[in-house]
PDB file with one MODEL, atoms N, CA, C and O in Angstrom:
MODEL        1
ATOM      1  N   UNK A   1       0.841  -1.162   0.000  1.00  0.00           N
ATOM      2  CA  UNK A   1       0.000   0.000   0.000  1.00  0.00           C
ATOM      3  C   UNK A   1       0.894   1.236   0.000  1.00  0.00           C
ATOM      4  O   UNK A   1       1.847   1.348   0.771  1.00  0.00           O
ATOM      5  N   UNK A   2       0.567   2.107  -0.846  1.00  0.00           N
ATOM      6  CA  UNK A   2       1.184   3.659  -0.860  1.00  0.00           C
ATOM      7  C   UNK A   2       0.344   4.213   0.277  1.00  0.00           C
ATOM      8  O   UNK A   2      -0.814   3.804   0.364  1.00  0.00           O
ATOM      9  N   UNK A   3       0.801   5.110   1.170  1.00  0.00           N
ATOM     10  CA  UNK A   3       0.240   6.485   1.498  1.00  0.00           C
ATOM     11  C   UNK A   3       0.926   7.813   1.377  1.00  0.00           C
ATOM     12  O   UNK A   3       2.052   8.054   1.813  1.00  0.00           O
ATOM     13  N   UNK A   4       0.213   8.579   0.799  1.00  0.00           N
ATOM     14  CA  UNK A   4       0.714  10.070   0.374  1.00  0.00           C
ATOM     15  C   UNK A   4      -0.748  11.145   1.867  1.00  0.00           C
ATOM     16  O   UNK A   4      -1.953  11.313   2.054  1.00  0.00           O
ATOM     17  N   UNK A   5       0.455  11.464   2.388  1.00  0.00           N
ATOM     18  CA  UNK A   5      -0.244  12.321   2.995  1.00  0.00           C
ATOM     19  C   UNK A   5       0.464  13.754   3.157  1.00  0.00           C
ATOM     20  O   UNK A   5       1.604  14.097   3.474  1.00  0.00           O
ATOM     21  N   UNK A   6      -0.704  14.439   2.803  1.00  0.00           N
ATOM     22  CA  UNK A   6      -0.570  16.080   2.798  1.00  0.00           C
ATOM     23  C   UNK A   6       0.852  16.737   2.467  1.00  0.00           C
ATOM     24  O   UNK A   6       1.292  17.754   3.003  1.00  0.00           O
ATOM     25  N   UNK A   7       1.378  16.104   1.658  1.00  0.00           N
ATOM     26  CA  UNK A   7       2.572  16.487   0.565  1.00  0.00           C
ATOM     27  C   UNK A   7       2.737  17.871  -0.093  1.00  0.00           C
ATOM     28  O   UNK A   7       1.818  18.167  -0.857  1.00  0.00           O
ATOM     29  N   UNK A   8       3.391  18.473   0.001  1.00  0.00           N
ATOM     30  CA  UNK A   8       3.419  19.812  -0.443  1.00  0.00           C
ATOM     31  C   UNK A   8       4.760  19.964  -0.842  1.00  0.00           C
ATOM     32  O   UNK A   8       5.677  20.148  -0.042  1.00  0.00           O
ATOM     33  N   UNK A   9       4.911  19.881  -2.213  1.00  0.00           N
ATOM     34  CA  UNK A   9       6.497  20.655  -3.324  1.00  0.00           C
ATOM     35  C   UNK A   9       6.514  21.922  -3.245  1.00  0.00           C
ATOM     36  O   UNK A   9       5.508  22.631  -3.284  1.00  0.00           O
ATOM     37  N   UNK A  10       7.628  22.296  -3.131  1.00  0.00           N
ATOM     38  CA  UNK A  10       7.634  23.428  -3.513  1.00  0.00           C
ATOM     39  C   UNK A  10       9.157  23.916  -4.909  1.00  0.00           C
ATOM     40  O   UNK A  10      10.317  23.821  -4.510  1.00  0.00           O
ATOM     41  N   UNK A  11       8.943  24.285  -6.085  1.00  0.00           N
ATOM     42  CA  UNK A  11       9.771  24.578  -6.851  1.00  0.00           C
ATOM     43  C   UNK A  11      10.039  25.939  -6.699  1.00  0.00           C
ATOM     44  O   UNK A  11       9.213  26.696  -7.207  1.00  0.00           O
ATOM     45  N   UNK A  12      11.263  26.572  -5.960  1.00  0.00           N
ATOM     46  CA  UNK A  12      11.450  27.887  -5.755  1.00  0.00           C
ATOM     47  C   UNK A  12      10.221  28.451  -4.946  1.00  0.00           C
ATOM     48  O   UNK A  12       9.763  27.858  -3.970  1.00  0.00           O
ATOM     49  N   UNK A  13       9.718  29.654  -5.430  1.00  0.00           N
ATOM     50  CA  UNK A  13       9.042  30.081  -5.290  1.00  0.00           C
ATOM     51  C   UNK A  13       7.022  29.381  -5.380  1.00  0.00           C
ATOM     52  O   UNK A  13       5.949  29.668  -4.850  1.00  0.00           O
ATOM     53  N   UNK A  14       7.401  28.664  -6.109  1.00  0.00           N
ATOM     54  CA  UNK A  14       6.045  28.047  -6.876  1.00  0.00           C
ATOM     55  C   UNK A  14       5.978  26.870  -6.014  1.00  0.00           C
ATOM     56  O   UNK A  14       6.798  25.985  -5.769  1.00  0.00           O
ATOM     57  N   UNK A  15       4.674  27.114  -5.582  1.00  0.00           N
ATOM     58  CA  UNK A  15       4.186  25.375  -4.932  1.00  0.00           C
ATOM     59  C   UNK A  15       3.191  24.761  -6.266  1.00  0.00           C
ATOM     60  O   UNK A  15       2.338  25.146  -7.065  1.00  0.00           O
ATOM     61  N   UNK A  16       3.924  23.600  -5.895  1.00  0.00           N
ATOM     62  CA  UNK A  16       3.023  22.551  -7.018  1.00  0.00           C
ATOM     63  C   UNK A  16       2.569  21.912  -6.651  1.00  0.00           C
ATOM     64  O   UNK A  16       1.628  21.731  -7.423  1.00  0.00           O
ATOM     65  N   UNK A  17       2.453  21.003  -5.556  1.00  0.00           N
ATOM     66  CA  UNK A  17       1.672  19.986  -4.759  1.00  0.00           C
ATOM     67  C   UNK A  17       1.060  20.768  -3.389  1.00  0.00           C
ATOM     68  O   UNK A  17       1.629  21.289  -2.430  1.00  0.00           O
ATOM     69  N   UNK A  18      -0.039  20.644  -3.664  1.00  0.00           N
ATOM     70  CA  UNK A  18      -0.625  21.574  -1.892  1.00  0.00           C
ATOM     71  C   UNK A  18      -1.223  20.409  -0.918  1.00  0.00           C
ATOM     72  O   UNK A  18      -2.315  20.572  -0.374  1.00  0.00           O
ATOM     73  N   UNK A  19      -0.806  19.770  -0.815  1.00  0.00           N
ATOM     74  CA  UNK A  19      -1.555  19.096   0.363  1.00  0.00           C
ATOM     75  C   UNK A  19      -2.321  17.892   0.186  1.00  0.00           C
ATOM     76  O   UNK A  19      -3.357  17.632   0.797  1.00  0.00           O
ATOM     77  N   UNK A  20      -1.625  16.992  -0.893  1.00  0.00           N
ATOM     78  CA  UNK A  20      -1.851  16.184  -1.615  1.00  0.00           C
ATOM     79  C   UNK A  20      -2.266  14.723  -0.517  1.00  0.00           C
ATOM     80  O   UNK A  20      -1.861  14.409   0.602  1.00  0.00           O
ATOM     81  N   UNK A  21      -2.903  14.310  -1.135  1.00  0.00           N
ATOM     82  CA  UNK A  21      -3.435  13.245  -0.047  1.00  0.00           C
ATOM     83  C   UNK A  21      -3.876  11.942  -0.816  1.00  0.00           C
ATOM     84  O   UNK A  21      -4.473  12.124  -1.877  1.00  0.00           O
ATOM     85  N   UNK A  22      -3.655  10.680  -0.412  1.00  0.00           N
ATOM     86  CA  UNK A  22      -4.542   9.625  -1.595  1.00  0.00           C
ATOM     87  C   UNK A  22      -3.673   8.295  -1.037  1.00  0.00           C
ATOM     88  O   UNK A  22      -2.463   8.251  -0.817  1.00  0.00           O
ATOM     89  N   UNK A  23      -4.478   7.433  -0.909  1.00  0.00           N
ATOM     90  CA  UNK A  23      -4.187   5.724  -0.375  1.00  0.00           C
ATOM     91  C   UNK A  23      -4.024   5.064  -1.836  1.00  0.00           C
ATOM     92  O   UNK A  23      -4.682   5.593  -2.732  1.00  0.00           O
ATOM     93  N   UNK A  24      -3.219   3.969  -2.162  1.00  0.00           N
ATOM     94  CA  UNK A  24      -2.961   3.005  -3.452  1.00  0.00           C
ATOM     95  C   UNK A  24      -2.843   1.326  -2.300  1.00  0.00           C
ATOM     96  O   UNK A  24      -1.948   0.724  -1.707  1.00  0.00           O
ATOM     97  N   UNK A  25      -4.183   1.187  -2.488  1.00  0.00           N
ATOM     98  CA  UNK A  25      -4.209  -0.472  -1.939  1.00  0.00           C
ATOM     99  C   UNK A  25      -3.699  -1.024  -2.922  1.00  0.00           C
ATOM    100  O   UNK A  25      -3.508  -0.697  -4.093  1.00  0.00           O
ATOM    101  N   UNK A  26      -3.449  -2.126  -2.158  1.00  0.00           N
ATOM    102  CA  UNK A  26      -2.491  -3.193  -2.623  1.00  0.00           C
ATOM    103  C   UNK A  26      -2.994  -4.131  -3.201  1.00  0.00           C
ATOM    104  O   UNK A  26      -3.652  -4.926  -2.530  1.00  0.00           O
ATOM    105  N   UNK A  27      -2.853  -4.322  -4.546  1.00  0.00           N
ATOM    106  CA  UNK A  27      -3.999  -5.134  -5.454  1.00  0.00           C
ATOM    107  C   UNK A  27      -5.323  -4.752  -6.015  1.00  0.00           C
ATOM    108  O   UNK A  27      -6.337  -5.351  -6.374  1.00  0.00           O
ATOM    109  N   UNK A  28      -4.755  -3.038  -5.926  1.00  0.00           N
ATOM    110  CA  UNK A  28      -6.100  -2.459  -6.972  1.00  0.00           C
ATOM    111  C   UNK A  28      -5.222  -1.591  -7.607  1.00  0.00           C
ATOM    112  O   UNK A  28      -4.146  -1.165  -7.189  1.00  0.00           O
ATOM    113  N   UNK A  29      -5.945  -1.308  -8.953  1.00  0.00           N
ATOM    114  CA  UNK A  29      -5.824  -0.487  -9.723  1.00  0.00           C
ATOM    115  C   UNK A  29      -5.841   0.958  -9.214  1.00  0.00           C
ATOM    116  O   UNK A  29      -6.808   1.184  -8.487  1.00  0.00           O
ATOM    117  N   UNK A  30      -4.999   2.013  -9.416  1.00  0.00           N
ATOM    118  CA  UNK A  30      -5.035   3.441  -9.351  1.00  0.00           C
ATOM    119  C   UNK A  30      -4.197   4.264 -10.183  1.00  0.00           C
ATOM    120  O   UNK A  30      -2.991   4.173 -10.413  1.00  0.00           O
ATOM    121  N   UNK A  31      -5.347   5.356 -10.726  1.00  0.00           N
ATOM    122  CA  UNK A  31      -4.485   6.269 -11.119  1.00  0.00           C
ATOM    123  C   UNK A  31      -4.511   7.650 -11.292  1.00  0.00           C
ATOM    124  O   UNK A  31      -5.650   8.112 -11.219  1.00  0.00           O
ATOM    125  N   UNK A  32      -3.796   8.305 -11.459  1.00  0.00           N
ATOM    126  CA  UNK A  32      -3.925   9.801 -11.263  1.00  0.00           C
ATOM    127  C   UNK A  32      -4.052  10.248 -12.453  1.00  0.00           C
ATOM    128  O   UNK A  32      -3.177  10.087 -13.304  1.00  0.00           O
ATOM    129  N   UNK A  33      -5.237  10.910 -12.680  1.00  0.00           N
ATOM    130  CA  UNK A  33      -5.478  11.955 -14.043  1.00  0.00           C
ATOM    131  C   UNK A  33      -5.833  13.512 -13.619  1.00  0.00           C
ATOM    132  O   UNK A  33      -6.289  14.057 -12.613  1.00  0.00           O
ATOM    133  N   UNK A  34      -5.401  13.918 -14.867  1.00  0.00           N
ATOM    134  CA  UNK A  34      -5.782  15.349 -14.333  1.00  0.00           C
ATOM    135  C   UNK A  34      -4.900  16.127 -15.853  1.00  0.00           C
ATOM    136  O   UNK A  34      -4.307  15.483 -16.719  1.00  0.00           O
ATOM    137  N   UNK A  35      -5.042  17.479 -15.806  1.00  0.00           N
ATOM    138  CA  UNK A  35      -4.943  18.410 -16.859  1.00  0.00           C
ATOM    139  C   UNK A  35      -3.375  18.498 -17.133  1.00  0.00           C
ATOM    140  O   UNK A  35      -2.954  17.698 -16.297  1.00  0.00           O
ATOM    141  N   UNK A  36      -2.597  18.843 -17.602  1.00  0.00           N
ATOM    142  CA  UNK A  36      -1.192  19.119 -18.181  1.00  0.00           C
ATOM    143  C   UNK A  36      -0.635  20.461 -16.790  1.00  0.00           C
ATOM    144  O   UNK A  36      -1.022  21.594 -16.502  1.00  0.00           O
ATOM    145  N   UNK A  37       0.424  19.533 -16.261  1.00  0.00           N
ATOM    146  CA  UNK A  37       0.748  20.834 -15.037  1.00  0.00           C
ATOM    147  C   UNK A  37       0.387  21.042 -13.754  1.00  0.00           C
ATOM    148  O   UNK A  37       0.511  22.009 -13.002  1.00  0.00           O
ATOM    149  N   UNK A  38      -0.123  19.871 -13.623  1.00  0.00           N
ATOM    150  CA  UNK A  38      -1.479  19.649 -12.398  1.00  0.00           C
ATOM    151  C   UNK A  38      -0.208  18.946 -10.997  1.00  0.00           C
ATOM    152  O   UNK A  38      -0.439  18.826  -9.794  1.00  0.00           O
ATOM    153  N   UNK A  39       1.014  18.620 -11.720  1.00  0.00           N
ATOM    154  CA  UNK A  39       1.769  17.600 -10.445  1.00  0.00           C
ATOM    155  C   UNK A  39       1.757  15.829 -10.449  1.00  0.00           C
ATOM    156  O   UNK A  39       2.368  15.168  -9.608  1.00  0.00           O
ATOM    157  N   UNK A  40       0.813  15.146 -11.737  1.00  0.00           N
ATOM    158  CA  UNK A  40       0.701  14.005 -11.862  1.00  0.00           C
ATOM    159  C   UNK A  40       2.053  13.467 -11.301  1.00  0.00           C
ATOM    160  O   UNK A  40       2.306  12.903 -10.237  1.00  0.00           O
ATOM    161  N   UNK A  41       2.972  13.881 -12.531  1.00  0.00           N
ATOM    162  CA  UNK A  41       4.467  13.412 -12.058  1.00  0.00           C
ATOM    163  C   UNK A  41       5.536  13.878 -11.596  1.00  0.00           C
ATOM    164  O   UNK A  41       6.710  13.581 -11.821  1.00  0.00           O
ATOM    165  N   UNK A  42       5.270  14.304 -11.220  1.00  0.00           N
ATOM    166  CA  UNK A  42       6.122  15.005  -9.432  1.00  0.00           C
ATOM    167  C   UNK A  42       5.544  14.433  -8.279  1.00  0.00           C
ATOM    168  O   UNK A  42       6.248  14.334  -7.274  1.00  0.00           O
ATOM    169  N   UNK A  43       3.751  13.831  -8.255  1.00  0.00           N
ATOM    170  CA  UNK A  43       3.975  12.823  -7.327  1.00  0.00           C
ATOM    171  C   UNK A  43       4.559  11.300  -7.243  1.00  0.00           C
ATOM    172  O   UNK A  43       4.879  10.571  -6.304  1.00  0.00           O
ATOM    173  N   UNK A  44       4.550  11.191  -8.364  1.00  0.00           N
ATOM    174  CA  UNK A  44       5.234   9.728  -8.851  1.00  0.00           C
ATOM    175  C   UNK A  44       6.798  10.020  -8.647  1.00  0.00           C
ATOM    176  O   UNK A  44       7.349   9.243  -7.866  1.00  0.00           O
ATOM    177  N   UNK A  45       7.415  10.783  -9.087  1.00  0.00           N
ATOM    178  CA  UNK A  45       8.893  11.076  -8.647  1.00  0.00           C
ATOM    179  C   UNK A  45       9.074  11.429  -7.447  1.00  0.00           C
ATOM    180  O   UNK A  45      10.223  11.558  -7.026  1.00  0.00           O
ATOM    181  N   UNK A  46       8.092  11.636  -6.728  1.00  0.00           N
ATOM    182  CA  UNK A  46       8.015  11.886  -4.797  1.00  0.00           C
ATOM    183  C   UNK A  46       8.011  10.201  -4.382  1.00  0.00           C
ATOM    184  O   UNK A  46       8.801   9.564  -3.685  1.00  0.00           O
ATOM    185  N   UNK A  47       7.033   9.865  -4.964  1.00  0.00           N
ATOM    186  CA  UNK A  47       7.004   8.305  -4.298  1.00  0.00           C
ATOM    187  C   UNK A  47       7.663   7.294  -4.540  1.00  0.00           C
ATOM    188  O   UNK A  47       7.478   6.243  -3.926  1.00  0.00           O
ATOM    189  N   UNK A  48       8.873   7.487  -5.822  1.00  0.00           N
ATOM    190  CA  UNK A  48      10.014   7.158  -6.251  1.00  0.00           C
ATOM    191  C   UNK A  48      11.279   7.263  -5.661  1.00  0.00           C
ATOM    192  O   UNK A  48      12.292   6.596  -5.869  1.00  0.00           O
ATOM    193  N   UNK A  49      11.046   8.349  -4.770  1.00  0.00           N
ATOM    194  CA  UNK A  49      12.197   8.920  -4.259  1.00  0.00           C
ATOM    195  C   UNK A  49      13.496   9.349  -4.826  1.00  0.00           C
ATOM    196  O   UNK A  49      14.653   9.198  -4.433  1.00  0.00           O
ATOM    197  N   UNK A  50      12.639  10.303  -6.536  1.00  0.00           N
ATOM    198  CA  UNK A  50      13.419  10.391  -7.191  1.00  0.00           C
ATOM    199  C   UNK A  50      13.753  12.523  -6.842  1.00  0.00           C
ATOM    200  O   UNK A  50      14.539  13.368  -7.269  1.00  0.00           O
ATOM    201  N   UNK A  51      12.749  12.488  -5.984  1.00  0.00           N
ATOM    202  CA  UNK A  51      12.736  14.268  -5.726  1.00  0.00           C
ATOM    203  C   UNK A  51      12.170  14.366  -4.536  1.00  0.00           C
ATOM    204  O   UNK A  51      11.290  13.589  -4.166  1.00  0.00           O
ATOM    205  N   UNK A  52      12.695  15.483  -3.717  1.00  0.00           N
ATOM    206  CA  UNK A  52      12.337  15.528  -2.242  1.00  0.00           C
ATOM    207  C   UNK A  52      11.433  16.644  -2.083  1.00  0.00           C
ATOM    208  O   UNK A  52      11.483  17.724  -2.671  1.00  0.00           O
ATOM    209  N   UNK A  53      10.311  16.119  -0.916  1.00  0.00           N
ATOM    210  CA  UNK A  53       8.707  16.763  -0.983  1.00  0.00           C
ATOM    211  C   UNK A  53       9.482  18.084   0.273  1.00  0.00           C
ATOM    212  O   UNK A  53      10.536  17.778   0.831  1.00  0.00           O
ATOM    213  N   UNK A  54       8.840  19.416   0.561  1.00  0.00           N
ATOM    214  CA  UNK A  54       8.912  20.240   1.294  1.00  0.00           C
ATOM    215  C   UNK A  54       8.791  20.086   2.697  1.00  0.00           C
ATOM    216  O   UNK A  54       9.488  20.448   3.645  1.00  0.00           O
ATOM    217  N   UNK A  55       7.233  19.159   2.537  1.00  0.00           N
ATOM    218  CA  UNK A  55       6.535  18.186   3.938  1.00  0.00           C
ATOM    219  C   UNK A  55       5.980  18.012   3.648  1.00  0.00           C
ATOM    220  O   UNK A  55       5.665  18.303   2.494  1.00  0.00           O
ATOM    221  N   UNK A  56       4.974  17.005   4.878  1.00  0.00           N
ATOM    222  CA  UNK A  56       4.159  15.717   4.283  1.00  0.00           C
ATOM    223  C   UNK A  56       5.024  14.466   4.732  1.00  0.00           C
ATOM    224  O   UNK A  56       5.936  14.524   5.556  1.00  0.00           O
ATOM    225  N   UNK A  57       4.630  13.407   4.113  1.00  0.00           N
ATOM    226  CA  UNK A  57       5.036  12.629   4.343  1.00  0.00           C
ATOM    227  C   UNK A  57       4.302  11.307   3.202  1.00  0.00           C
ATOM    228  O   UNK A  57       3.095  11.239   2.968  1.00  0.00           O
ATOM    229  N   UNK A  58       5.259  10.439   2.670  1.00  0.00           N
ATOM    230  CA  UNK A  58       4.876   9.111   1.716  1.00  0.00           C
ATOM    231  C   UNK A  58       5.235   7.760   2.541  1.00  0.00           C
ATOM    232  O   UNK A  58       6.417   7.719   2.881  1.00  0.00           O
ATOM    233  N   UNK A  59       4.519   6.751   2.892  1.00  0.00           N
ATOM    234  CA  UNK A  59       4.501   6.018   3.256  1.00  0.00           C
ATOM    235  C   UNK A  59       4.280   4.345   2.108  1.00  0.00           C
ATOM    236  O   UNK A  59       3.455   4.056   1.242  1.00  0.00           O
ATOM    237  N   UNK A  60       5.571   3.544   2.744  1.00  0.00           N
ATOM    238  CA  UNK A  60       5.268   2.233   1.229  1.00  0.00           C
ATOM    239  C   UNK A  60       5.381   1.420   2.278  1.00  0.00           C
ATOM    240  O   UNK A  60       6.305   1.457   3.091  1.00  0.00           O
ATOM    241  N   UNK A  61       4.146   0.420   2.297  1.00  0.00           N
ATOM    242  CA  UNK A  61       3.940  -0.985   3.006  1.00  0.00           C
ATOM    243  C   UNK A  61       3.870  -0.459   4.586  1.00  0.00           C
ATOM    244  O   UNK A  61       4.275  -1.232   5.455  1.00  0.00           O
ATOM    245  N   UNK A  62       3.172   1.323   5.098  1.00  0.00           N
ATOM    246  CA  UNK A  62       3.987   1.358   6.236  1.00  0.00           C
ATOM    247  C   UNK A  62       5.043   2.154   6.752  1.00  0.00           C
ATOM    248  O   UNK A  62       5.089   2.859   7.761  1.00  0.00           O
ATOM    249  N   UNK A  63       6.234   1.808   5.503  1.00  0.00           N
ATOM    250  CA  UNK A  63       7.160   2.553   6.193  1.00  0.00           C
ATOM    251  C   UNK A  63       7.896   4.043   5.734  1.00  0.00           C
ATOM    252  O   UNK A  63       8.067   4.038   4.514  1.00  0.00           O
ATOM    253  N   UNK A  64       8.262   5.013   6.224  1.00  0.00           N
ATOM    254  CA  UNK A  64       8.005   6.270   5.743  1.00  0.00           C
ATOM    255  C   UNK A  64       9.198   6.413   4.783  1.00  0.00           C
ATOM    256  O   UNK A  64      10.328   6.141   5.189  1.00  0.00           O
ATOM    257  N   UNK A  65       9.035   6.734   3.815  1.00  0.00           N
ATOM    258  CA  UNK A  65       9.949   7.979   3.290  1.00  0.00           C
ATOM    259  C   UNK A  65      10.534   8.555   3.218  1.00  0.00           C
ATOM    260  O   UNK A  65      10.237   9.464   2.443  1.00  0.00           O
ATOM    261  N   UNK A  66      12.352   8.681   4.120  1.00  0.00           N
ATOM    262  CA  UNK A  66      12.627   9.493   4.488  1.00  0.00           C
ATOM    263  C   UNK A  66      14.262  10.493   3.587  1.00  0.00           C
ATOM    264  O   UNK A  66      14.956   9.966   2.717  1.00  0.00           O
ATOM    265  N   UNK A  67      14.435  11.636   4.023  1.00  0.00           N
ATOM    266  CA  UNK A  67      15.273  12.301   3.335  1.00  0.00           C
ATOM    267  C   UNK A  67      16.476  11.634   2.925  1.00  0.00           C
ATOM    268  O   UNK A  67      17.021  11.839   1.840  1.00  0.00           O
ATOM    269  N   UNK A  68      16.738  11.124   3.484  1.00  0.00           N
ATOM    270  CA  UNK A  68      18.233  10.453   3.283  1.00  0.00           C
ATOM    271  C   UNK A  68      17.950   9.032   2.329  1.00  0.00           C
ATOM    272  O   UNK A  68      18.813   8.166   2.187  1.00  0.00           O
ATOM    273  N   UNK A  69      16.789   8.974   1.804  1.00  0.00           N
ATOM    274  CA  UNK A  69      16.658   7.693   0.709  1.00  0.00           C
ATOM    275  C   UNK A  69      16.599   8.809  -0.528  1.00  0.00           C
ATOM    276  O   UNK A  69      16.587   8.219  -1.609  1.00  0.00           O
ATOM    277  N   UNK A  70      16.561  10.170  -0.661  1.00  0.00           N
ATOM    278  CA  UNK A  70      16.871  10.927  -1.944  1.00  0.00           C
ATOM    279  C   UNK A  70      18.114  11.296  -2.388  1.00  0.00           C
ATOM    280  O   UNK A  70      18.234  11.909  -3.449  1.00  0.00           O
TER     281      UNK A  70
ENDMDL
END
């Protein structure tokens, strides 16, 4: 199971994720749609731990997320 709770990017000046929130059970289908610019994938590169969130916090199976895995 993913948990994304209340995640907030910030690029410079510009926030792109405000407070992002959303569960991915384990053995279902999910996915994120939305308009061009919206943060689709900047949360996927958050939960990748391919880019580091402002605060908040991502949780996998449980266990958190933390700075030093970026």
């Amino acid at each position: 199971m993913i948990e994304v709770k209340n995640v907030i990017k910030k690029f410079g000046r510009k926030t792109v994720l405000k407070g992002v929130n959303f569960t991915a059970e384990k053995g279902k289908i999910t996915c994120l749609i939305g308009i061009n610019g919206v943060g689709k994938t900047t949360v996927m590169k958050a939960i990748m731990a391919l880019t580091p969130i402002n605060s908040g916090e991502i949780l996998i199976n449980g266990e958190k997320i933390h700075k030093g895995s970026y």
